[in-house]
C-alpha positions in Angstrom: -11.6 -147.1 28.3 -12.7 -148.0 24.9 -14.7 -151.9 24.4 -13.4 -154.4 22.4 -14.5 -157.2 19.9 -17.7 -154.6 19.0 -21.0 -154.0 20.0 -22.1 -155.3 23.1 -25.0 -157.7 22.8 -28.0 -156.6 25.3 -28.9 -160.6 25.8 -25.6 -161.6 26.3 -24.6 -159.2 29.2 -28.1 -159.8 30.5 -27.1 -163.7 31.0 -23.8 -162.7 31.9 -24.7 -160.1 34.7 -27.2 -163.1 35.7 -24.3 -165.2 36.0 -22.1 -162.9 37.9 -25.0 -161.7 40.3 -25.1 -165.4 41.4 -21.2 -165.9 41.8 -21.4 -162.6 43.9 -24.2 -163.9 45.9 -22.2 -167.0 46.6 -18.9 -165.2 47.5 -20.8 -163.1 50.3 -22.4 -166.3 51.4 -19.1 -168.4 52.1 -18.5 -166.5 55.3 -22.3 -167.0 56.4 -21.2 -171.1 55.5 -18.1 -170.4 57.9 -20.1 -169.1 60.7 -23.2 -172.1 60.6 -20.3 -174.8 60.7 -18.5 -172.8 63.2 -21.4 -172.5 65.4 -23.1 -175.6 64.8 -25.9 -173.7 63.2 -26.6 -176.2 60.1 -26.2 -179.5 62.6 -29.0 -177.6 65.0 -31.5 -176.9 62.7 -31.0 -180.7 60.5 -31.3 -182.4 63.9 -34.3 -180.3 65.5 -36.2 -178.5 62.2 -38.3 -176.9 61.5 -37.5 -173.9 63.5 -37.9 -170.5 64.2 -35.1 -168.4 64.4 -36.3 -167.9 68.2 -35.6 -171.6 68.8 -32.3 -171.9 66.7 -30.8 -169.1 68.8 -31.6 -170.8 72.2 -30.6 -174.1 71.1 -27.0 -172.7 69.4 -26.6 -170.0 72.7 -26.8 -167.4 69.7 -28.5 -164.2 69.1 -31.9 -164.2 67.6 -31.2 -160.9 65.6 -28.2 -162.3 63.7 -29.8 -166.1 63.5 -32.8 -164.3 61.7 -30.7 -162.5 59.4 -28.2 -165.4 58.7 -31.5 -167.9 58.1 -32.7 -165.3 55.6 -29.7 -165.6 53.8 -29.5 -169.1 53.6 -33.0 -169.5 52.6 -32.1 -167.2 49.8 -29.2 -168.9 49.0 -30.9 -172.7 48.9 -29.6 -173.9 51.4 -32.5 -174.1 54.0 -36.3 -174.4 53.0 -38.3 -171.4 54.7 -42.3 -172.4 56.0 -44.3 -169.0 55.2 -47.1 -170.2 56.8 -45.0 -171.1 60.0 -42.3 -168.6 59.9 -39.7 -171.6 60.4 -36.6 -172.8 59.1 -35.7 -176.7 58.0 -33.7 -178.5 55.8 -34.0 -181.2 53.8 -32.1 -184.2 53.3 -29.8 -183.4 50.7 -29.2 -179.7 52.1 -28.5 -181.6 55.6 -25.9 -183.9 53.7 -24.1 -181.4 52.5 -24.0 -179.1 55.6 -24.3 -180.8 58.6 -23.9 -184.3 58.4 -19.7 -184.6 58.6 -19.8 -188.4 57.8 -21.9 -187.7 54.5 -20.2 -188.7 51.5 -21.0 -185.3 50.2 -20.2 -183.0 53.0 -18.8 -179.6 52.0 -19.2 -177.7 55.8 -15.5 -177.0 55.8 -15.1 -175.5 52.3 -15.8 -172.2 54.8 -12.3 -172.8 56.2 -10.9 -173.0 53.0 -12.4 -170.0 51.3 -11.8 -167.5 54.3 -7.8 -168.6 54.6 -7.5 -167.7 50.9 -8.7 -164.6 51.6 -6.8 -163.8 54.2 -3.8 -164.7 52.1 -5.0 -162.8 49.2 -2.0 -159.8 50.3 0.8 -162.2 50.3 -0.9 -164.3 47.1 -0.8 -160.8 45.2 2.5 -160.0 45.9 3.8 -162.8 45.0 1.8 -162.5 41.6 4.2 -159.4 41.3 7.4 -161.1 42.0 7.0 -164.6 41.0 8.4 -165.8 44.3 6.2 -168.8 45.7 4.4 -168.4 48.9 4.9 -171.5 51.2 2.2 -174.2 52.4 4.0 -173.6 56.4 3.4 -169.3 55.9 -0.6 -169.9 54.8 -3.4 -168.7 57.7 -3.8 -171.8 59.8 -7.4 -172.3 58.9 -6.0 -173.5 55.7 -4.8 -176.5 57.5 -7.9 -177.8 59.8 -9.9 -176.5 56.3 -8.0 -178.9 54.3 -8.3 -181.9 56.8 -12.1 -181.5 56.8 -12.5 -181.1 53.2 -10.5 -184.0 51.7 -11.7 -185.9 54.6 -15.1 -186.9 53.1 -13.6 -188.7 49.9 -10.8 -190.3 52.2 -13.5 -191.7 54.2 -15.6 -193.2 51.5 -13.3 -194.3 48.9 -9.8 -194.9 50.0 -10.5 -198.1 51.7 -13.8 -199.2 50.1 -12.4 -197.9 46.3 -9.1 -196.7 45.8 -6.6 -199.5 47.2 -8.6 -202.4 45.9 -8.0 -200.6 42.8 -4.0 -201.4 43.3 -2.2 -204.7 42.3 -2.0 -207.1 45.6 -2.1 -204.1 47.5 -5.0 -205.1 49.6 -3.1 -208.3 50.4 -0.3 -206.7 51.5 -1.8 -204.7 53.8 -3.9 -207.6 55.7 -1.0 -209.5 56.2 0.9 -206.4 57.4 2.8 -204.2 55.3 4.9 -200.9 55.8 3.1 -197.6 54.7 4.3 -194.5 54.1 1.7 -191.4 53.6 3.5 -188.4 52.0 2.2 -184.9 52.6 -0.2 -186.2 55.5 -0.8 -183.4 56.9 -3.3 -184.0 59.8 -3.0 -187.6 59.2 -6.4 -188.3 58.3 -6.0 -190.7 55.5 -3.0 -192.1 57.2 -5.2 -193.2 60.1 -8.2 -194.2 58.0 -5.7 -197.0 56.4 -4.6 -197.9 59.7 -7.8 -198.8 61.1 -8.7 -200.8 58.8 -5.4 -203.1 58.4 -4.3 -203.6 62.1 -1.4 -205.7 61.2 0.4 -202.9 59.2 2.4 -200.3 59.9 2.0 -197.0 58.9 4.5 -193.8 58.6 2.9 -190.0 58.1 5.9 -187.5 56.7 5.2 -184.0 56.4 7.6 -180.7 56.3 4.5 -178.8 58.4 5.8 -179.2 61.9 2.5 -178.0 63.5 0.5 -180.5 61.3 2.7 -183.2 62.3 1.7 -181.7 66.0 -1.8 -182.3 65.0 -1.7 -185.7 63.6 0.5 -187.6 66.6 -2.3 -186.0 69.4 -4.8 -187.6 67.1 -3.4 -190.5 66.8 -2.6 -190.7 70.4 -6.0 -190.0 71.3 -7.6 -193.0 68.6 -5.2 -195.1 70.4 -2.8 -195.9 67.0 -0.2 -194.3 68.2 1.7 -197.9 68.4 1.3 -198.2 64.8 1.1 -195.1 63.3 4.7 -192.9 63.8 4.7 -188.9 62.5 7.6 -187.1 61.4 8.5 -184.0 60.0 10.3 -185.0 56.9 9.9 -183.9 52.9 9.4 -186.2 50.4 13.1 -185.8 49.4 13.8 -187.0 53.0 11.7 -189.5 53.7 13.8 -192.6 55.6 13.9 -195.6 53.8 12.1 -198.7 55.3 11.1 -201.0 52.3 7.8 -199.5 51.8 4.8 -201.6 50.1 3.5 -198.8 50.0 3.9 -195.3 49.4 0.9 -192.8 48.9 0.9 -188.8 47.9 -2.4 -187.8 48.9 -3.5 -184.8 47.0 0.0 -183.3 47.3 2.3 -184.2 45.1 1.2 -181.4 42.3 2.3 -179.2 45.5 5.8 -179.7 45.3 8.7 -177.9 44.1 10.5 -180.8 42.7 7.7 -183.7 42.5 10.4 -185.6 40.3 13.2 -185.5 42.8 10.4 -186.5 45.0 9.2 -189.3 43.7 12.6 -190.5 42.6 13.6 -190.4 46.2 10.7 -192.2 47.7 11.2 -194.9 45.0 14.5 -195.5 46.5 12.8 -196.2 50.1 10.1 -198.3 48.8 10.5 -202.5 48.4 11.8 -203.9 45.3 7.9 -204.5 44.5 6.4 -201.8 46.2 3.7 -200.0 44.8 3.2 -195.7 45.1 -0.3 -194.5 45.0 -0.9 -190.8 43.6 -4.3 -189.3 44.6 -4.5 -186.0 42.3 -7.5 -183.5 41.9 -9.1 -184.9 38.8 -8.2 -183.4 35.5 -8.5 -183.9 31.6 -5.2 -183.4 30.0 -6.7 -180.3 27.4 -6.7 -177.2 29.1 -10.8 -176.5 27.8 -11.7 -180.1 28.9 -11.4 -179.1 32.1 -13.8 -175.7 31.9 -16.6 -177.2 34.0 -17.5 -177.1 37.7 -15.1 -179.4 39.2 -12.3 -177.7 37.1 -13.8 -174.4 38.2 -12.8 -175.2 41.7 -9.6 -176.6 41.4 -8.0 -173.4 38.9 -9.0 -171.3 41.9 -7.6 -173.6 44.7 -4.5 -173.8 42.4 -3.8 -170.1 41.8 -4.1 -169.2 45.7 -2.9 -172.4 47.3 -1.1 -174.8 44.9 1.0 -172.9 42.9 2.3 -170.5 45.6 3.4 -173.5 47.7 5.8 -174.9 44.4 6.9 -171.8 43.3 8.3 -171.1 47.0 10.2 -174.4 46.6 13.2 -175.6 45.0 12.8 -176.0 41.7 9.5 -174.8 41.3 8.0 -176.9 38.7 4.7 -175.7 39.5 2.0 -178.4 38.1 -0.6 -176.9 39.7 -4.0 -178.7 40.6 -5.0 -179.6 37.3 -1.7 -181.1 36.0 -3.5 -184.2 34.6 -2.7 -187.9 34.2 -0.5 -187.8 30.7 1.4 -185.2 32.9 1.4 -186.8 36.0 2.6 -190.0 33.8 6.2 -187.9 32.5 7.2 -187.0 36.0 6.7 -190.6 37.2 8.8 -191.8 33.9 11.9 -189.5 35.0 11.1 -190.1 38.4 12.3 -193.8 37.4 9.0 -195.7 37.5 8.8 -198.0 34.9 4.8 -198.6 35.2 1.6 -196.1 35.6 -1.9 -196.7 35.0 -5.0 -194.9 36.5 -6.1 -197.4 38.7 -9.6 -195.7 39.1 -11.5 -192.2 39.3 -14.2 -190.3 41.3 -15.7 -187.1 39.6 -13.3 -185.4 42.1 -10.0 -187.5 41.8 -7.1 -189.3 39.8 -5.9 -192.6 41.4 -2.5 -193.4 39.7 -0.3 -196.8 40.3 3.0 -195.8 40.4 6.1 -199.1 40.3 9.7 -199.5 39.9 
């Protein structure tokens, strides 16, 4: 197969090969991530470090031979520190936050999930780049689901009460006095129940077209013991009952759908005459090479295997993708009906949009 655009430069493809020897080593490595959340390895060694890989396998119920392999790996990887001198294993703070501490504002123990549910996909995802046919969120491995709970978990805990409804006009109000939420696309209800804890006197309503989700989400709210103010249905967006909502929320989600204009238009019809709908989106610039950095990095990748596939196999199909971005984000709301939008505020990792009538 003949090269194009010339004569390959030795320095360049040394850098480059660099590059992709470290993307390769971080590919292999996300199953060995999968396996130390799975097993509790990461938690084990934060909690009772240094160690050798003797004493990580008695305390996990492991065996050594794989532990000592597995630690290897991570200590190549950066991820644990390695004691010559001692022959143990530790980790420091910041690996600890990342790995094992779930309540870390930085935890990223179930991107493991995620990765290894894409790649079980990966037949169905290349068909479907074949045929052009979408491949639905309810037909993905179901590691995607408990993957994506964990993962989006860790901003929902930090920054939808503390940041992103304070953010909101009256909002906050609202809810302490006792309000009627709707949480679009909840899947396992995690940020439904994080609202609901912390505004007792409202009411809250999680609507997802994922049956076993829904499943999920009423056992856990059962078992937090909001089940009298928290009800789950399986429902889309464009079937969402109509109860006055003050507020409405798309969590992450609304990039997901086939029709996230009929969607919206519909849920503005259920909401209160002064309601307010809240769109969490991955965070994006609107230029397509504004967004060629790390974060962006991420999100292409979730969006080609996850996002995408689950419009395309919808009605209409629109297809936004992950990285849709707020000027386009701002047109569906407009002929969704919604007369104001604003970005109400932004992590490195999200878009927080005001949505009203």
């Amino acid at each position: 197969m003949a090269l194009q655009n010339g004569t390959v430069d030795p320095d360049k493809l040394n850098a480059f090969m660099g590059k992709m020897l470290n993307d390769v080593g971080a590919a292999m490595n996300a199953s060995l991530l999968l396996i130390g959340d799975k097993l509790g390895l990461y938690k084990a060694l934060a909690e009772a470090g240094p160690l050798t890989s003797q004493e990580l396998a008695e305390k996990t119920g492991t065996s050594e031979r794989y532990i000592r392999e597995w630690l290897a790996a991570q200590a190549a990887s950066d991820y644990v520190v390695y004691d010559p001198g001692t022959a143990r294993f530790s980790m420091q703070p910041e690996q600890a936050a990342v790995f094992a501490d779930e309540d870390s504002p930085v935890f990223l123990g179930a991107v493991g999930d995620l990765v290894a549910a894409t790649l079980r996909d990966e037949p169905a995802i290349s068909d479907a780049f074949r045929t052009g046919r979408g491949v639905g969120w309810d037909k993905r491995d179901k590691c995607l689901f408990c993957g994506t709970a964990r993962f989006f978990r860790t901003a929902y805990r930090h920054h939808l009460v503390q940041d992103w409804l304070p953010a909101l006009e009256g909002v906050v109000e609202k809810l302490e006095r006792g309000a009627s939420v709707a949480d679009i696309g909840c899947g396992h209800g995690v940020s439904t129940m994080i609202m609901a804890r912390a505004f007792p006197n409202s009411r809250f309503y999680g609507f997802d077209y994922h049956p076993g989700s829904i499943d999920d989400a009423t056992a856990a709210a059962e078992t937090a013991g909001m089940a009298d103010r928290i009800t789950f249905e399986v429902s889309t967006a464009k079937t969402v009952p109509a109860r006055g909502y003050d507020l409405v929320c798309f969590f992450d989600c609304l990039h997901d759908m086939g029709d996230p204009v009929g969607a919206l238009r519909h849920v503005r019809s259920t909401m209160a005459p002064e309601g307010t709908c809240m769109l969490v989106e991955p965070f994006a610039n609107d230029r397509l090479e504004d967004n060629f950095n790390p974060v962006g990095r991420v999100y292409y990748a979730a969006s080609t295997v996850i996002c995408t596939p689950a419009s395309l196999d919808q009605e209409v199909g629109l297809a936004l993708g992950a990285q849709a971005g707020e000027a386009r984000l701002r047109k569906v709301a407009a002929e969704a009906g919604f007369t104001r939008f604003r970005r109400a505020t932004e992590t490195p990792f999200n878009l927080i949009l005001e949505a009203r009538p």
